[in-house]
N, C-alpha and C positions, 0 to 999 in steps of 0.2 A: 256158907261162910266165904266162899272164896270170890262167889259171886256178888257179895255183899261189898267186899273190900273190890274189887273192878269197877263196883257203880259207882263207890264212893271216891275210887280216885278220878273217874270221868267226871264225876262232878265239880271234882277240884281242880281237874283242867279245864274247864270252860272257865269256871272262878277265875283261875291265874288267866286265862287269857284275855278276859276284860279288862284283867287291870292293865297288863302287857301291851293292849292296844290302845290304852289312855296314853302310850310313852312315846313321844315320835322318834323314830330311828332308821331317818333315811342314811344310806350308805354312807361309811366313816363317820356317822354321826351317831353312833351306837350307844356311845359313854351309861346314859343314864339308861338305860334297858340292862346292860347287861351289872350294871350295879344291882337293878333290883332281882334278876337271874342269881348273881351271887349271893346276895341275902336270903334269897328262899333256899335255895341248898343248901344253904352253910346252917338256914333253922333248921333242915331234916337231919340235921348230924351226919352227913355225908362227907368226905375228904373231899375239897374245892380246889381245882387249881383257877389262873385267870392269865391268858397274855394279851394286851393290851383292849378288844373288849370283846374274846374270846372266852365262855367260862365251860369248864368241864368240869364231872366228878365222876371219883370214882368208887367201888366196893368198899368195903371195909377191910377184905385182903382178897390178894388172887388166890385162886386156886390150881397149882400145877396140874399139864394133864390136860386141863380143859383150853379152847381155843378161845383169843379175845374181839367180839363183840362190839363195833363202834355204833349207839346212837346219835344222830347226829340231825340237827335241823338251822336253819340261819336265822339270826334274827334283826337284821335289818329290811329294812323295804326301799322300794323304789318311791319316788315324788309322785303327791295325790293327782289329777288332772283338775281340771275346771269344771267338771262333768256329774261331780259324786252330791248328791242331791241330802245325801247323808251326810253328816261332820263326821271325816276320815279318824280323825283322834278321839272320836267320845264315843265310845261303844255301844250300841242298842241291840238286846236281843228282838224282833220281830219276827210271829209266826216260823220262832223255831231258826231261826239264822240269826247268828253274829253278825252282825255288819260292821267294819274298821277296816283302815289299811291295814294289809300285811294280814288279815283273819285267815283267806285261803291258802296265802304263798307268805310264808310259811308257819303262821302263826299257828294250825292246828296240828301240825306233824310237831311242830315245837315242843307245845303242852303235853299232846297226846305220848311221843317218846319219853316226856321228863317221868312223868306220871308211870307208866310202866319199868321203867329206870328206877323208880324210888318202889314199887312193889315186890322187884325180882330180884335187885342186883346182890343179897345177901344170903338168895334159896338155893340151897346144895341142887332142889329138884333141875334147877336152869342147868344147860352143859354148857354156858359161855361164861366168860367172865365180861361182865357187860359196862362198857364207858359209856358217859352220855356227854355230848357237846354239842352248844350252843355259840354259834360262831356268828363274824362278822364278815360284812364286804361279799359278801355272795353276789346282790345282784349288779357288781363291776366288777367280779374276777379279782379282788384287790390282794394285794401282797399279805396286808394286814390282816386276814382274813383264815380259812382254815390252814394256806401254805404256812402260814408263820407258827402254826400250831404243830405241825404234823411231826416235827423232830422231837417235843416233848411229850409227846404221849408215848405210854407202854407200847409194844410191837403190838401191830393189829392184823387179824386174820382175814376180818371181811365187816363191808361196813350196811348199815338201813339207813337211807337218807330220807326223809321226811316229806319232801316234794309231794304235793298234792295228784294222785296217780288212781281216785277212787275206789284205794286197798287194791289197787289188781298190781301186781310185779312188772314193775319194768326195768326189764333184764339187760336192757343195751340203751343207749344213751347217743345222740347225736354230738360231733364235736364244735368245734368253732377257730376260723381262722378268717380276720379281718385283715385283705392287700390293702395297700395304700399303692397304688399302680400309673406312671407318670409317661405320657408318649412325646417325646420332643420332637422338636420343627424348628425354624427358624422365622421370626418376625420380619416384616415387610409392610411395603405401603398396598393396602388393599386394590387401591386403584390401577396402580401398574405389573397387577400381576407376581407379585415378588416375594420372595419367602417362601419355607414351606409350611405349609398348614398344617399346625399338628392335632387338630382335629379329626381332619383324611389322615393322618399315619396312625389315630389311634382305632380306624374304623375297622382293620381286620381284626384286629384285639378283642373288639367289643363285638363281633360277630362269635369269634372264637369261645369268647365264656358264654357266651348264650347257648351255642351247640352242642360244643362236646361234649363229651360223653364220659366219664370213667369206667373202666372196665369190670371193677368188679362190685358188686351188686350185693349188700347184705337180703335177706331174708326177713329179716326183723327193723333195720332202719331204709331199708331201701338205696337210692343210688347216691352220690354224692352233688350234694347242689353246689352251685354257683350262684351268684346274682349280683349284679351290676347295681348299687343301690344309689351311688350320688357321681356327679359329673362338672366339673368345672374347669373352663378353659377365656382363657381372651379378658382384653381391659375395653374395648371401645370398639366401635363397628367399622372400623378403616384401621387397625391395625390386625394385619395376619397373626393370629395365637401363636406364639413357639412352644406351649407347653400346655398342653390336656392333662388333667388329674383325674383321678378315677378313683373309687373304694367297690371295692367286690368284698361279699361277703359272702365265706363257706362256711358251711356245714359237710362236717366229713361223718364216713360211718368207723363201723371196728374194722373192716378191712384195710383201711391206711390209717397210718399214721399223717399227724397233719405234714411230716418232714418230707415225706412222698409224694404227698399231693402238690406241697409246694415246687419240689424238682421237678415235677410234670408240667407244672403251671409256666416256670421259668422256659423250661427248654418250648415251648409252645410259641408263646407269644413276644412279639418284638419290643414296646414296652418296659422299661423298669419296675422290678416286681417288689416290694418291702412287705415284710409281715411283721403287724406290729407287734403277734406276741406267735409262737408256736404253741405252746403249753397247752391249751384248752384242748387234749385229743378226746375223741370216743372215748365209752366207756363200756365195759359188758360184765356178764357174769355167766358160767357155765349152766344152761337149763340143769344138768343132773346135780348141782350145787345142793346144799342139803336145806339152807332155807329157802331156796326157788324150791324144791320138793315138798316143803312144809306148806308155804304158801299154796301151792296147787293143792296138795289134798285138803284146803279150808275151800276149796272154790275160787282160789286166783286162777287167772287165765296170763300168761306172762306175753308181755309185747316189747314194742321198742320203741322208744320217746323220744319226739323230736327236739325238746326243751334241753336247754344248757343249766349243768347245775353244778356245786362244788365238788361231784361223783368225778369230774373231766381231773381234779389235783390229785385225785388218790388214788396212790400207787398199789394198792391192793383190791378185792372186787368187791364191787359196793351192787345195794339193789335199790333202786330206786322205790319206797310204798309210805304212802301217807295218803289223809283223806282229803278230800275237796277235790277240785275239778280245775286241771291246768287252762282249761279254758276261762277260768275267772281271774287269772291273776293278771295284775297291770289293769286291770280294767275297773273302772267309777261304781261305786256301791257295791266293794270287792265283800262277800258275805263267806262265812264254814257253817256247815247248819250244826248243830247244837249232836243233833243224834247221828252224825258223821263220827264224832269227838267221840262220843259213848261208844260207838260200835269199832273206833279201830286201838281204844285202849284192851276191850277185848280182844279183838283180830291180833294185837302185838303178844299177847298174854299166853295165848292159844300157841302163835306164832314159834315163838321162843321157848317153852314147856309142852312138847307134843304129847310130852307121854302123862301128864297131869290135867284131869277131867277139871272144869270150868264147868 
């Protein structure tokens, strides 16, 4: 019986996700995705909330006692490429793979958590009280997105983010912090030698993030990067530049906060330093946590991801586990294979009811 009803909501998540990826919803342009998100919930007679094209639901009531449970998966995408050989928006199963934008990131963690959310959230046997959200603006960090969510929801203990991690736990998270980093000089006539070049003043800077080092060293995300990603200086080839621009982009681990890394960066280099957002930190969750525990004895192996995801906004521990393969996302004939989706509505099922045989 129990088995019966797991097949049959796996098969209802592939269902809902074909339709899902017939709906384009690149970032801030969610509207009509998460209309039809709320219509499907609000048919399972489930309590629906929605802030702007955020939709969530909840139980039918909580249960004191027990700790609360965020399901949570994004449902916008990033812009198709030139490259997808497939129609991004018209869904084709082939040999076993969905192929659409948004199938692997995030559309199958999507389904796959709604689907287990609509089996469990009403059984005494679960010991969470379990929410499931469906957000926006994931892949820009956007304000409208799960931040604008996080004050209206019930207190939350710990959350499953959906992220494509093939079912294995990832227990820590890489952060993100974009400089916008400016070296001045002074303009002058190239020919006479005049001015100062602020291209040489910005060269000890640009040696400096390529080298250093920070000192402490996760385990699980490894060291904290740097990298020097775009460069712009000068209007014409006889005028001395007075001003180099620069953007560094990091990646921080759990060891710092991005506030840390950035006072280390400041006192470093000579340079004007701007961070256009702090917010984006690492994120982790305690191996001895009880669903990284549960997860391992199904056979998860827990690691640490270098991928940025809505985990970096919330302020409680999140685990990164959903199906497909973060190497497919962003990239042309983005496919989830069909028995990914079956196999992690069970893994969530298992996941969340340990002590109830499937």
């Amino acid at each position: 019986m129990e088995r019966n009803r797991i097949r049959e909501k796996a098969d209802e998540a592939v269902r809902l996700l074909a339709d899902l990826l017939s709906i384009p919803a690149v970032s801030r342009e969610e509207e009509k995705k998460a209309d039809f998100i709320e219509k499907y919930l609000r048919s399972c007679h489930h309590t629906v909330r929605r802030e702007a094209n955020n939709v969530w639901c909840l139980p039918d009531r909580f249960r004191e006692g027990c700790p609360t449970l965020l399901l949570n998966a994004h449902i916008d995408t990033v812009r198709p490429t030139a490259a997808w050989t497939y129609d991004p928006f018209n869904p084709v199963i082939h040999e076993g793979r969905l192929y659409g934008l948004g199938s692997n990131d995030c559309g199958g963690g999507l389904v796959s958590l709604m689907q287990t959310f609509l089996l469990l959230a009403d059984r005494e046997e679960v010991p969470w009280n379990l929410v499931y959200l469906a957000s926006a603006e994931e892949e820009v960090s956007g304000g409208n997105g799960v931040e604008r969510v996080l004050p209206l929801l019930p207190p939350i203990d710990v959350a499953i983010v959906g992220e494509p991690t093939d079912m294995q736990p990832a227990i820590a998270e890489k952060g993100l912090m974009v400089l916008d980093v400016i070296a001045r000089g002074k303009s002058g006539h190239a020919a006479r030698d005049e001015g100062v070049n602020a291209i040489y003043e910005a060269l000890s800077d640009v040696h400096w993030f390529r080298t250093y080092r920070f000192g402490r060293v996760s385990p699980l995300l490894g060291a904290v990067r740097m990298n020097l990603t775009m460069i712009q200086a000068g209007t014409q080839h006889n005028v001395v530049p007075d001003e180099c621009r620069m953007v560094v982009d990091v990646r921080s681990n759990e060891c710092y906060d991005n506030r840390e890394i950035l006072d280390e960066i400041v006192r470093n280099v000579h340079s004007e330093v701007a961070p256009r957002s702090t917010r984006l930190n690492s994120s982790r969750i305690a191996p001895d946590h009880p669903l990284v525990r549960s997860a391992v004895s199904l056979g998860g192996v827990p690691y640490g991801s270098p991928t940025l995801s809505d985990q970096a906004l919330m302020p409680w521990p999140s685990l990164k586990l959903g199906p497909g393969d973060s190497a497919r996302s962003h990239t042309a004939d983005e496919y989830i294979g069909v028995d990914e989706i079956r196999r992690a509505v069970g893994f969530y099922c298992r996941l969340l009811t340990p002590d109830v045989s499937f």
